[in-house]
mmCIF file of the C-alpha atoms, coordinates in Angstrom:
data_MODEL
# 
_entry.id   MODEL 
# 
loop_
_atom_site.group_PDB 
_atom_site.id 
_atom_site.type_symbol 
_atom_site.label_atom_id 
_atom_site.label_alt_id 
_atom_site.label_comp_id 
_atom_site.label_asym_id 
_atom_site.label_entity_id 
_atom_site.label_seq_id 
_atom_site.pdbx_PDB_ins_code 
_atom_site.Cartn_x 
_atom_site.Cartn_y 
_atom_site.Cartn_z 
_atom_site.occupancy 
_atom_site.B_iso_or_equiv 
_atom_site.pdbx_formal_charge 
_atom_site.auth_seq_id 
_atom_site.auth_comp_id 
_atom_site.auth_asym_id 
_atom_site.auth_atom_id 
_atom_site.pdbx_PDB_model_num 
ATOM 1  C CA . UNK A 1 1  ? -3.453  -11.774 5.685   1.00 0.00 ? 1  UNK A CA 1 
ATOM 2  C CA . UNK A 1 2  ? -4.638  -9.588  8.291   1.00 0.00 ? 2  UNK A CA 1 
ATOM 3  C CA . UNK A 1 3  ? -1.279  -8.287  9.446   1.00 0.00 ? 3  UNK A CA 1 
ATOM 4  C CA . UNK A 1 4  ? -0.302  -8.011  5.714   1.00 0.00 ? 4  UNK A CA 1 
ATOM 5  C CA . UNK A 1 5  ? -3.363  -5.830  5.475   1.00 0.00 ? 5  UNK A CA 1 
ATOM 6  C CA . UNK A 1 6  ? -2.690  -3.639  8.825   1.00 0.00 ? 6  UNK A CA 1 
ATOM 7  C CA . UNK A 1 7  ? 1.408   -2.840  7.663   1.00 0.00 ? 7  UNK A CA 1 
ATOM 8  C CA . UNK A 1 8  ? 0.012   -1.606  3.980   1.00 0.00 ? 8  UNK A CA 1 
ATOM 9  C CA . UNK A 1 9  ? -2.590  0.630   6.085   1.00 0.00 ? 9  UNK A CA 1 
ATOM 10 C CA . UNK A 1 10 ? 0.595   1.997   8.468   1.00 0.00 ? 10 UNK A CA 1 
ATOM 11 C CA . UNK A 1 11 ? 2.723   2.303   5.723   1.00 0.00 ? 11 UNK A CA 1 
ATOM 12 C CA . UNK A 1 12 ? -0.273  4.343   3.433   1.00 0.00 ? 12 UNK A CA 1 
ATOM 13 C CA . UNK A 1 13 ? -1.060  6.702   6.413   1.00 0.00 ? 13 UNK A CA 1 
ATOM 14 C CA . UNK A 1 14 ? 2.840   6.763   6.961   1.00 0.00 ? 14 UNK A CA 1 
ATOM 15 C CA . UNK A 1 15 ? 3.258   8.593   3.393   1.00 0.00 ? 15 UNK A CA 1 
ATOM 16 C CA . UNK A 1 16 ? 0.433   10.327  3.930   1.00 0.00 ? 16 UNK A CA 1 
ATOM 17 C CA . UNK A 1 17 ? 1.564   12.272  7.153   1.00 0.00 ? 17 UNK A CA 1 
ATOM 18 C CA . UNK A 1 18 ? 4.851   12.902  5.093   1.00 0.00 ? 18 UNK A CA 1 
ATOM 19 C CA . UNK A 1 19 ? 3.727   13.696  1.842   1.00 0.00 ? 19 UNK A CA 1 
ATOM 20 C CA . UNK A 1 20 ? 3.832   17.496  2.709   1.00 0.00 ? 20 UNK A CA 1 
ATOM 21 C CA . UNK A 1 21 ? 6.993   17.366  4.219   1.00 0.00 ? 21 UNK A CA 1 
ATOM 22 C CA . UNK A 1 22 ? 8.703   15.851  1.207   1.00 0.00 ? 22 UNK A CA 1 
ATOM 23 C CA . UNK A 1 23 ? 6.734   17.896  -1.775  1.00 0.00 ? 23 UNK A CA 1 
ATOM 24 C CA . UNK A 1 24 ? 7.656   21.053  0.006   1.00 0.00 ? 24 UNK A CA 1 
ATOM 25 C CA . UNK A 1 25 ? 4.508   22.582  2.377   1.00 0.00 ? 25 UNK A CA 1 
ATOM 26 C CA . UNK A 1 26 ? 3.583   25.101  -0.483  1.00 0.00 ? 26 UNK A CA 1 
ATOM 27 C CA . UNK A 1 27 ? 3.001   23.011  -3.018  1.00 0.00 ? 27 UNK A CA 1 
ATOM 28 C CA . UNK A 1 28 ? 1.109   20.799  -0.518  1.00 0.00 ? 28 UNK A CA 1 
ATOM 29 C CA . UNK A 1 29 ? -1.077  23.535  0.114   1.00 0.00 ? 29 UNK A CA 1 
ATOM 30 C CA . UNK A 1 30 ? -1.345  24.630  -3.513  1.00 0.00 ? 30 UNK A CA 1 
ATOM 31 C CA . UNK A 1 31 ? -2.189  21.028  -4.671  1.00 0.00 ? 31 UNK A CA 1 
ATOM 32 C CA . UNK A 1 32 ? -4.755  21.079  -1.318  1.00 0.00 ? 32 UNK A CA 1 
ATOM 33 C CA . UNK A 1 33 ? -6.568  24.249  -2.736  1.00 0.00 ? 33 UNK A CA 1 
ATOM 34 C CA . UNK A 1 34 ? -6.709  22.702  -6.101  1.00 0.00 ? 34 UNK A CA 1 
ATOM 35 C CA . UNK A 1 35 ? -8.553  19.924  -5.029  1.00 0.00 ? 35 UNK A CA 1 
ATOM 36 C CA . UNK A 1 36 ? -10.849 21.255  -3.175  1.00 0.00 ? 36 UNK A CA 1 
ATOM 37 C CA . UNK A 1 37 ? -11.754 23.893  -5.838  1.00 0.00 ? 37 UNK A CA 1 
ATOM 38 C CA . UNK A 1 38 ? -12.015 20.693  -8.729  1.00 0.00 ? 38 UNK A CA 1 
ATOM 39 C CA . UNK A 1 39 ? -14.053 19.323  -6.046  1.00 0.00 ? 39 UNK A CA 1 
ATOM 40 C CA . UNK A 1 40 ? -16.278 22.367  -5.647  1.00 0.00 ? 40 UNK A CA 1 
ATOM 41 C CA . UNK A 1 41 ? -16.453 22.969  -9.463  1.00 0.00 ? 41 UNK A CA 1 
ATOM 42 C CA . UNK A 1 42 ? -16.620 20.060  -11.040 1.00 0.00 ? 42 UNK A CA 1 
ATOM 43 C CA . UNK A 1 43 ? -15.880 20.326  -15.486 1.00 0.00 ? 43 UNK A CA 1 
ATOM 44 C CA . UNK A 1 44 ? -18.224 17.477  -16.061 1.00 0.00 ? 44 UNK A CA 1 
ATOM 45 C CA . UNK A 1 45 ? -21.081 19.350  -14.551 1.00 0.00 ? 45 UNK A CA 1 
ATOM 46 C CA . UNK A 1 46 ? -20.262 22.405  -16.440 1.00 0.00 ? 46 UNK A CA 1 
ATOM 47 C CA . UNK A 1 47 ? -18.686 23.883  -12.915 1.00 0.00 ? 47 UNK A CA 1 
ATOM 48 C CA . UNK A 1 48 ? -22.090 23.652  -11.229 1.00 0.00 ? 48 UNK A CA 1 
ATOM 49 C CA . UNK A 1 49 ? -22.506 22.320  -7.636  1.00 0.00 ? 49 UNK A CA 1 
ATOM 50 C CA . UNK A 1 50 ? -20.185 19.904  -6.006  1.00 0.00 ? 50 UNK A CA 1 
ATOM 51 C CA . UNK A 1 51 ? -19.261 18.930  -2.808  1.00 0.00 ? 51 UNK A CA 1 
ATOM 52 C CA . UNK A 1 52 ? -15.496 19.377  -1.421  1.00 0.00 ? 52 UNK A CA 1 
ATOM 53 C CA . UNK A 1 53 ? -16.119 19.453  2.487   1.00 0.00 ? 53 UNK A CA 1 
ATOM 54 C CA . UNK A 1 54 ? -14.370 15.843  2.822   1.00 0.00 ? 54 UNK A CA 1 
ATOM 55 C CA . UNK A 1 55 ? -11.579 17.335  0.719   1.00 0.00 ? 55 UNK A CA 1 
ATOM 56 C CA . UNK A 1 56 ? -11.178 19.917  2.628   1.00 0.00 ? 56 UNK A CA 1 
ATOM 57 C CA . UNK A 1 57 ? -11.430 17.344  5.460   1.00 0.00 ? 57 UNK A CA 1 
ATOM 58 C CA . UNK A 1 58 ? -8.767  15.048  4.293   1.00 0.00 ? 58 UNK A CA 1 
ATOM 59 C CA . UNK A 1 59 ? -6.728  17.954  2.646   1.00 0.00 ? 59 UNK A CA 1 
ATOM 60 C CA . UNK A 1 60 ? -6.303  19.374  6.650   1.00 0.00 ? 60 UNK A CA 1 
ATOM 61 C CA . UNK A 1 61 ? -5.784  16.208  7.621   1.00 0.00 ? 61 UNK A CA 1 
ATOM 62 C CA . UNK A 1 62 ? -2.770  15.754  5.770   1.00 0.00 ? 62 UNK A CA 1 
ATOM 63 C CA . UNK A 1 63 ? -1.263  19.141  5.744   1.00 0.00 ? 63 UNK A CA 1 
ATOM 64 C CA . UNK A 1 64 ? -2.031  19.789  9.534   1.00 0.00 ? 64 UNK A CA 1 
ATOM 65 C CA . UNK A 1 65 ? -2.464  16.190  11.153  1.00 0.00 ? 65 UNK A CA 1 
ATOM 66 C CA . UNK A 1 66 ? -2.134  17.450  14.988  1.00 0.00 ? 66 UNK A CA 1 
ATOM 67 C CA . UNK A 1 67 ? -4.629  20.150  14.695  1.00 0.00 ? 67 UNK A CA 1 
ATOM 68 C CA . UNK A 1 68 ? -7.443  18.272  12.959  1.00 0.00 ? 68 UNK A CA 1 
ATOM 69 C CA . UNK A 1 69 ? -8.827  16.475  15.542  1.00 0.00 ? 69 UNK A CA 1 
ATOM 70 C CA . UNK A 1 70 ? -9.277  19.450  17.504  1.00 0.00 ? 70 UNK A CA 1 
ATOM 71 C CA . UNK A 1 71 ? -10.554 21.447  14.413  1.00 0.00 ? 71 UNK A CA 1 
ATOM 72 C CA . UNK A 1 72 ? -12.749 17.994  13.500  1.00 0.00 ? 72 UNK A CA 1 
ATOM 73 C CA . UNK A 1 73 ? -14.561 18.688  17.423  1.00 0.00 ? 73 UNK A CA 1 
ATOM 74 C CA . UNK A 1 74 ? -14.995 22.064  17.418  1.00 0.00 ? 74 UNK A CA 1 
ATOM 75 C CA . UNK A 1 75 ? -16.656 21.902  13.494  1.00 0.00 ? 75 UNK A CA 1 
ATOM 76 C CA . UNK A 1 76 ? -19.248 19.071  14.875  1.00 0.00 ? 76 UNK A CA 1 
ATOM 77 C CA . UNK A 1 77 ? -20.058 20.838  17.915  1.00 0.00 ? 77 UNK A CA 1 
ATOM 78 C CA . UNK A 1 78 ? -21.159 23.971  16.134  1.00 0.00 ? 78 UNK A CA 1 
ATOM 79 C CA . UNK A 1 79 ? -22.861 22.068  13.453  1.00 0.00 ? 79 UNK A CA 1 
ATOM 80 C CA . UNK A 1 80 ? -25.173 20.161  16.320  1.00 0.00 ? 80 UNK A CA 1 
ATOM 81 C CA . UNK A 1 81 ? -26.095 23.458  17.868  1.00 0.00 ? 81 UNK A CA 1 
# 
């Protein structure tokens, strides 16, 4: 079950990494900024207070998967000063 588990993962993180490249890297980033603004704005709480920094997170993540990491570093090294 285990290696049934760890191909689904690869094959999930697969489309993920791709999913940009096949939708077209506009609409990537347009569906990206939506997110993050539903996120942000949330209807059922009457657009008052919400929380999209791991959207943001994971919307980077797939729409620029090399830089990340590097961005990742540099964002929780200035937050600890």
């Amino acid at each position: 079950m285990a290696q049934q588990f760890d191909s689904r993962m690869v094959e999930r993180v697969a489309a993920r990494i791709d999913s940009p490249a096949a939708a077209g890297a506009p609409a990537a980033q347009v569906a990206t900024v939506a997110a993050i603004t539903g996120h942000c704005f949330p209807v059922w709480t009457r657009f008052a207070g919400g929380k999209g920094v791991a959207t943001a997170a994971g919307g980077m993540l797939a729409l620029f998967p090399v830089v990340f990491p590097l961005s990742f570093l540099a964002g929780t090294g200035a937050a600890a000063l």
